[in-house]
C-alpha positions in Angstrom: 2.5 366.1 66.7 0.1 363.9 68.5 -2.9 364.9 67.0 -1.6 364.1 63.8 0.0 360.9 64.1 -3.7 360.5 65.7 -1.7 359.2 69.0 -2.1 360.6 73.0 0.3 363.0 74.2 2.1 360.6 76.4 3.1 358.4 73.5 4.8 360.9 71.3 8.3 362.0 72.3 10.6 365.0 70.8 14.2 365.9 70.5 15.6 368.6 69.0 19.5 369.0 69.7 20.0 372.8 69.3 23.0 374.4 67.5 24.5 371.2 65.6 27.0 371.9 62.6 25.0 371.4 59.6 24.7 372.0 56.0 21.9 371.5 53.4 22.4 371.6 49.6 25.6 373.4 49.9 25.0 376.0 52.5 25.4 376.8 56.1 22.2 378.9 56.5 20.4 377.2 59.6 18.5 374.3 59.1 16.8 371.1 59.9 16.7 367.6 59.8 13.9 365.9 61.2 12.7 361.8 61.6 9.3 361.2 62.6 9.1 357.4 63.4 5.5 355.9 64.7 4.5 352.3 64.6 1.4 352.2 62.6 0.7 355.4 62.8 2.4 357.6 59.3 0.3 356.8 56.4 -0.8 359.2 53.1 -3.3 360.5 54.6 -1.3 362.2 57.6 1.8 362.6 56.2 1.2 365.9 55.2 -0.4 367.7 58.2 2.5 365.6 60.2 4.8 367.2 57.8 2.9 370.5 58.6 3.0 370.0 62.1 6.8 369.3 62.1 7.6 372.5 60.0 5.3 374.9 62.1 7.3 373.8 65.1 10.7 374.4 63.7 9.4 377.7 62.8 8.5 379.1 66.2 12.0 378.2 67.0 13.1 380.3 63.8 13.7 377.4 61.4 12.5 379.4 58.5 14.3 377.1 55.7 12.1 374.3 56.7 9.0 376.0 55.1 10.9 374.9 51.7 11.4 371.3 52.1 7.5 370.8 53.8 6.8 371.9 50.5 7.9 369.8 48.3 6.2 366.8 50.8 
C-alpha cells in the first residue's frame, strides 16, 4: 500500500475487522469493503495499482470476490 500511494511505511495504516456480517449485491458469499483515504496522495494515475494492491491483499487472506470489483476500477 505504501509504495503505491507513493508514501513511507510509517505513514500508511491498515484495518481489517475480520468476520463482520456482510452482504454484497444480494449475497452472503464473503466479501469486502474497503476505504483507502490519503491526503494528497490517490490520483488517476495510482488509483489502479492502489486498487491492485488492495485486492491482492484481500486475497492472501482468501477474499477471492474482491478480484471482481478491482475489475471494474
Amino acid at each position: 500500500m505504501a509504495k503505491g500511494l507513493g508514501k513511507p511505511d510509517s505513514y500508511v495504516a491498515i484495518q481489517v475487522n475480520d468476520k463482520q456480517a456482510m452482504m454484497w449485491g444480494g449475497s452472503d458469499e464473503p466479501c469486502a469493503l474497503c476505504t483507502v483515504a490519503s491526503l494528497g496522495a490517490i490520483n488517476l494515475k495510482n488509483n489502479k495499482a492502489v486498487s491492485k494492491d488492495v485486492c491482492d491483499l484481500l486475497a492472501e487472506v482468501r477474499f477471492i470476490v474482491c478480484r471482481q470489483a478491482c475489475a471494474s476500477m
